[in-house]
N, C-alpha and C positions, 0 to 999 in steps of 0.2 A: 456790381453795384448792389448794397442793401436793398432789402426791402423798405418804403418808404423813407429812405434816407435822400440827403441832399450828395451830389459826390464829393469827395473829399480833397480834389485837385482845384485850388479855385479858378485853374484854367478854362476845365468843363461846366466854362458857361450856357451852354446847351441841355444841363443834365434837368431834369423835369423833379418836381416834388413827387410821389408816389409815383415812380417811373416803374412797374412792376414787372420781372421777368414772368416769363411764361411758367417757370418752374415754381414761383412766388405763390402763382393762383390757387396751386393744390396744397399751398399748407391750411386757408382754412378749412379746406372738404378734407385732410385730412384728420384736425381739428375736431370738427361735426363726428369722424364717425367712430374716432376716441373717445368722443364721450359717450354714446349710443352703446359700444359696446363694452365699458363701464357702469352703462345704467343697466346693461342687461345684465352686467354680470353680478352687479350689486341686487337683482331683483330675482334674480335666481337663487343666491344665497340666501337673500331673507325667508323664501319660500322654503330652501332647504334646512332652514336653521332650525335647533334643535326647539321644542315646546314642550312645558312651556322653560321658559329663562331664568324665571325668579320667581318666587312666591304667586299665587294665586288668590283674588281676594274675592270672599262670595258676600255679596248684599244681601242682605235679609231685612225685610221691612218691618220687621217686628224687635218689640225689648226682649230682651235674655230671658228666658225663662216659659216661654211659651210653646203651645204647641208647634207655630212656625219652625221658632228657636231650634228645637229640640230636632227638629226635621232636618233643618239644613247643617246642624251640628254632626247628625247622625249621617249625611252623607258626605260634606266637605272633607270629615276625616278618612272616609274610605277613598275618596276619590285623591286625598292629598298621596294615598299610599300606590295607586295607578299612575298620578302622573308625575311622580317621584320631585315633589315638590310641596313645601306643606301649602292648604289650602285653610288660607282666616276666615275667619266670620266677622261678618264688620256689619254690628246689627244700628241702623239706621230707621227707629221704628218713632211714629207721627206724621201727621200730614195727611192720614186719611194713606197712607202710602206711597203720599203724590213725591216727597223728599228724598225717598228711597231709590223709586221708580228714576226721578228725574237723573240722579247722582250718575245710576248706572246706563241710562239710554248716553250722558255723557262722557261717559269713560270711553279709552283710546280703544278701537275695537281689534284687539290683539290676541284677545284671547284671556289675558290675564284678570279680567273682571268678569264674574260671572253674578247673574242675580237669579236669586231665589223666590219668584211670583208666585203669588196667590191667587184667589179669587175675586180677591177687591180689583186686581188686576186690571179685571174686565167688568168689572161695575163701575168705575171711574170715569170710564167714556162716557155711560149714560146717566149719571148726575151731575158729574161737574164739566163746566164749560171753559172751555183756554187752557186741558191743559199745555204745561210747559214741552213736553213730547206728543208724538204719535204712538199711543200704544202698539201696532202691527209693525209700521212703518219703520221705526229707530230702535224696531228689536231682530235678533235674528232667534228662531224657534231651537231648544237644543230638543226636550224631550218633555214629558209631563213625567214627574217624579213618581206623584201617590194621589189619590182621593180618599176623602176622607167624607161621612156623612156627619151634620148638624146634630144635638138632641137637643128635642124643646123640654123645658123641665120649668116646674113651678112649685112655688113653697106652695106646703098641705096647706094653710089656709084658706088657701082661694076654692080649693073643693074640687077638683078637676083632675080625674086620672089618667085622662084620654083626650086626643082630640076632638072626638065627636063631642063629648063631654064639654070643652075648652070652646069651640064653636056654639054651642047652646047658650052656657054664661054667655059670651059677650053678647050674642043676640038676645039677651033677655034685659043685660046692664048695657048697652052701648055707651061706649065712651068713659067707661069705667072702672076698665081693665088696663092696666100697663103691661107695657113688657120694658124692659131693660137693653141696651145693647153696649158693645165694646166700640162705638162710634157711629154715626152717620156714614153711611154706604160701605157698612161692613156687610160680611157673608149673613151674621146674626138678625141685622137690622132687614135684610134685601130677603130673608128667610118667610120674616114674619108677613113683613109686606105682602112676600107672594100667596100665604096662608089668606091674607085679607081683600086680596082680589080675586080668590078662589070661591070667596067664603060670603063676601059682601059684608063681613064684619068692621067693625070700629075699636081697634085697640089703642092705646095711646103709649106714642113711643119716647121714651127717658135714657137718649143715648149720655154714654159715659166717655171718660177716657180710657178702657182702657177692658178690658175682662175681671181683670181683681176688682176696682170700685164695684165693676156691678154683682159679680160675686158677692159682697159682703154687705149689699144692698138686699140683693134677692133673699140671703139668709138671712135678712136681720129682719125682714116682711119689708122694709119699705117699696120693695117692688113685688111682684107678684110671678113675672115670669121672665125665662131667658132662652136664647135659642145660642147656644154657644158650642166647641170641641168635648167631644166627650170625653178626653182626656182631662178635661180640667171640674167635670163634674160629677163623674162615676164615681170616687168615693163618697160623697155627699148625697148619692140615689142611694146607694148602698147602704150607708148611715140610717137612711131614712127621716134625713133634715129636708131632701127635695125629693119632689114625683119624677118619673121621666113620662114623658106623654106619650114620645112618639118621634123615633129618626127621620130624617131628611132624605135620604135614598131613596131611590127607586126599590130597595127590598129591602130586609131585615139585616142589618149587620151581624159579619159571622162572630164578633167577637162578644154578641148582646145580642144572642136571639128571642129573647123574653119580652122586648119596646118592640113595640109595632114600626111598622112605615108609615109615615104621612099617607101614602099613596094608598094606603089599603083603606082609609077613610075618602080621602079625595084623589081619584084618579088620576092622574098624568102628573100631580103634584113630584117638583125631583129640586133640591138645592143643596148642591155637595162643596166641601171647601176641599180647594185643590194646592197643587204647592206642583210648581214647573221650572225648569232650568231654561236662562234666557240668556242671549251674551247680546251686545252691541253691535249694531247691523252695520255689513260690512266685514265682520270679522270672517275669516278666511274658511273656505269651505273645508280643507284637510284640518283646520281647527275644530270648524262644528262638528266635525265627523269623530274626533281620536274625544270630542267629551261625550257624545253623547253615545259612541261604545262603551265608554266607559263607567258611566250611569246607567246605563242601560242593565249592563252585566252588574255592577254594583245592587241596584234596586230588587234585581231579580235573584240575587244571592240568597239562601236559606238562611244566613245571620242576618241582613239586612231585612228581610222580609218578615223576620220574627219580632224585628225589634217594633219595624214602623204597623204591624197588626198588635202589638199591646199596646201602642199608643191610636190606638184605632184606627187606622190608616193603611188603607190597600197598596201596595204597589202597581204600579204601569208599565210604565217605560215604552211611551210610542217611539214615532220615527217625527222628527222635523215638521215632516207635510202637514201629516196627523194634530199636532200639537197647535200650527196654523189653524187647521179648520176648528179646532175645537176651541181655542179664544177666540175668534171669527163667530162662532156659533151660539159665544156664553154674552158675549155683546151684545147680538143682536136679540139676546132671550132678554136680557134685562134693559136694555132700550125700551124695548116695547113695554113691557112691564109698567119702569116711568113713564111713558106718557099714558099709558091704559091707566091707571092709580093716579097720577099726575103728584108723584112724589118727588119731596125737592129735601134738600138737607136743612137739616135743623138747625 
């Protein structure tokens, strides 16, 4: 007799609707554990399968042509030649970051998207509220790429060579000094701030969209001062159309040991722009692991290192954990900050 069948004699009026043999009961446990050992085997596969598959695509929260840019440009083609698959740059820049950020916290965490942070990164948690991700939470750590220090620079008008210099004026003019920035809760803008809670000054801030507006703002005097990559203003100190005051480091950059450090005027003073490798949480540990060997070794190359120290920029290259605690740590420096200044975006 079939399995759930009626019998086919219509003499065996006896015969029952699901009348099941004993032999019946193990086709569906054999059933169950066909598939079980199809899922295993399909799940074994994917872990062994080759990475990455296809193209690699790196986010960058920045327009082309920037220091970001030029950063993640300078390593996604090293890394496209490691992981023998070319690696895009798919620059996603406005939003304060938050557009860029969001895209990549939502991409399939496969491995195949990787995003390119900065230090807005971690200032974003403490000025803006809702956002659309968890910073920590919906990222997995690969490695910090590079740091880079700030320079504060002001057109010669305003009279100011120095920060001691720069903190006198505005304690003499309060509220009468501007500075410029490339947005609201950029590294530039979260710079100056921290100069102002240090300092108990009053400068007034003229955020832009962008590094070029204010660039050509600054030079044309309608602003007075900026705190921006030294990449994009070194020839214009050099020219002698702008001052440098004074970097943002904790010490004198090697590539410019002539601008003081902030710190050498005000103590414990440190605001560095940083650029880090981040992939979508969840994505596989032998994944995290084969990029951030591979950045690692990349960053720390003598071609690589040469390149990102003439765009002023140190290499790194920590380990995962490291890279945790230190956006962990940049967070919580600029949280407080915001409430200590009780700064909101403009």
């Amino acid at each position: 007799m079939g399995v759930g069948l009626i019998a086919a004699d219509p003499q065996c009026h006896r015969a029952k609707i699901n009348d099941y043999t004993e032999d019946s009961l193990l086709i569906p446990r054999v059933c169950s554990l066909v598939c079980l050992l199809v899922a295993a085997a399909g799940a074994a596969f994917a872990a062994d399968a080759p990475y990455p598959q296809r193209a690699v695509r790196m986010i960058v929260p920045y327009p082309p042509g920037g220091a970001g840019d030029i950063v993640g440009r300078l390593v996604s083609a090293k890394l496209g030649e490691a992981l023998g698959q070319q690696v895009v740059v798919d620059n996603r820049g406005g939003g304060g970051q938050v557009i860029a950020t969001q895209i990549a916290a939502g991409a399939p965490p496969d491995g195949h998207t990787v995003f390119l942070a900065s230090a807005t990164h971690s200032i974003n948690p403490a000025l803006r509220k809702n956002l659309p991700y968890d910073t920590l939470r919906d990222f997995a750590p690969v490695t910090l790429v590079a740091q880079s220090p700030l320079v504060f620079v002001a057109n010669p008008t305003l009279g100011v060579s120095n920060i001691k210099e720069l903190v006198a004026a505005a304690r003499a003019r309060p509220g009468r000094i501007n500075y410029a920035s490339s947005g609201p809760g950029t590294g530039g803008h979260m710079s100056f701030e921290l100069l102002k809670s240090l300092t108990g000054t009053d400068l007034v801030h003229v955020p832009y969209k962008g590094a070029g507006p204010a660039m050509v703002d600054l030079l044309g005097g309608q602003v007075q001062l900026l705190c921006t990559s030294p990449l994009a203003v070194m020839p214009h100190v050099k020219s002698g159309k702008l001052r440098a005051l004074a970097m943002t480091g904790p010490k004198r950059a090697s590539f410019a040991p002539d601008i003081p450090a902030v710190a050498e005027t005000l103590p414990g003073y440190e605001s560095t722009l940083w650029y880090a490798l981040l992939v979508p949480s969840g994505t596989p540990h032998g994944i995290v692991q084969r990029l951030h060997d591979d950045t690692v070794r990349i960053v720390r190359s003598k071609e690589v290192t040469q390149q990102l120290e003439s765009q002023g920029a140190e290499p790194v290259g920590n380990t995962p954990q490291a890279l945790q605690k230190f956006i962990a740590s940049e967070i919580g420096q600029w949280t407080r900050l915001v409430k200590q200044a009780k700064i909101g975006l403009d």
